[in-house]
N, C-alpha and C positions, 0 to 999 in steps of 0.2 A: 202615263198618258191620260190627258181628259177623256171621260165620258161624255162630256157634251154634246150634243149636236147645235144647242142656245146656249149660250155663257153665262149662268143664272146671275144677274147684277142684282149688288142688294139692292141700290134705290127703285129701282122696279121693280126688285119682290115688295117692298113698304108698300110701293105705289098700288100697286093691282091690289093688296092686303086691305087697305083704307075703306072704312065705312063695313066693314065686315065684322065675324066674330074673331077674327084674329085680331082685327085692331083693337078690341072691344075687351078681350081678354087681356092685351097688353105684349103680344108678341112680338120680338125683334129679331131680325134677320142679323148673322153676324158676320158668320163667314164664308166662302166658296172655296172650297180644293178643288183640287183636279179629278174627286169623285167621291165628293162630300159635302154637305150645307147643313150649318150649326148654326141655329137658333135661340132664344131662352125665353122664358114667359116667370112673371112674377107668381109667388107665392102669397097672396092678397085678400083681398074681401073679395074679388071678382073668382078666384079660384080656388080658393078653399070650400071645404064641404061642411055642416052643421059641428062638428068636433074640432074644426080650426085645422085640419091636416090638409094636406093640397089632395081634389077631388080628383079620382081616378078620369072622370071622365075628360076635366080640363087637359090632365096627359095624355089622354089621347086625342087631345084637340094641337094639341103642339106635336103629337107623333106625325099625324099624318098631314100637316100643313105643311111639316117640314119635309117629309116624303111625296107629298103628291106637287110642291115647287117644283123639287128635283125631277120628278118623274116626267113634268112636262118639257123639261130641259132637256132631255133623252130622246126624246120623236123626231124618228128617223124620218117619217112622214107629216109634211106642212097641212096636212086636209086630218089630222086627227087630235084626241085629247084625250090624256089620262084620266081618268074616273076611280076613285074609290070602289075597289070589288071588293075588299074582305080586311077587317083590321082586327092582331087581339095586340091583347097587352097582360104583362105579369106586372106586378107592381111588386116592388123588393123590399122599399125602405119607405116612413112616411117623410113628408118635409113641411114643417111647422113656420117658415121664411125664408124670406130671402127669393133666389133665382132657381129654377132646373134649367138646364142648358140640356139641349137634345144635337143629338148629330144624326142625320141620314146620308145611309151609302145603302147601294143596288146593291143586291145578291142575284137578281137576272133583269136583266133589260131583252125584252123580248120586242115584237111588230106586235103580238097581240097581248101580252101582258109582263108585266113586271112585278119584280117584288123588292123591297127595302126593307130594312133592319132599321130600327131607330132606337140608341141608345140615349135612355133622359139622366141625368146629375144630379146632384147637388151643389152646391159650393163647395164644398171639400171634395169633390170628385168623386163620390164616392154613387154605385148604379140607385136609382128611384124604379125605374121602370123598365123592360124591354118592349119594344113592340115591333111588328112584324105587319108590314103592310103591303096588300096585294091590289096592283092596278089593271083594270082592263083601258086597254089602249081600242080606241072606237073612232068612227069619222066624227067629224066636230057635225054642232046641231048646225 
């Protein structure tokens, strides 16, 4: 069964993305399940850190765009918006090219906050990063 309460479409995630630092980093929306959205971001000049490895921080630029999409697709309430409350990340593996591919799914969907798992890839499938990110669900400004 969906968790939606929005039906996260990618061309409207692209869309609202545009002129940001998601566009900017080079992030694409892939795909929607029924309680999941998979993303990727290249491994590049724009995201790697001074040793040519992908920068910790860039994954967690791709953890939580892909978690806080989702999370606004979950509000149960039309007058609110998820907001970034608290994010870590363990970083497992370096990735030297190519793609991470991230997937977010909820571990709770709450009316005042939520939390998301986001696992990052590699091309071989194999974990880069975990991260765990917590939303506070608030009225919109």
């Amino acid at each position: 069964m969906a968790i939606w309460t929005r039906t996260p479409n990618l061309d409207q995630l692209m869309e609202s993305s545009r002129n940001t630092a998601v566009s900017h980093m080079g992030i694409e929306y892939l795909e929607v399940g029924d309680d999941y959205v998979t993303g990727r971001m290249p491994v590049d000049e724009r995201t790697v850190q001074p040793f040519g490895i992908l920068h910790g921080g860039a994954s967690v630029v791709l953890a939580e765009t892909l978690g806080s999409m989702a999370a606004n697709c979950c509000l149960k309430d039309s007058e609110t918006v998820a907001v970034g409350l608290d994010i870590n990340a363990n970083h497992i593996r370096p990735v030297t090219g190519g793609w991470v591919t991230g997937t977010a799914r909820a571990i709770h969907i709450g009316s005042a906050t939520q939390v998301w798992e986001i696992r990052l890839e590699n091309e071989q499938g194999k974990t880069t990063c975990i991260s765990r990110l917590t939303m506070a669900v608030t009225k919109r400004p």
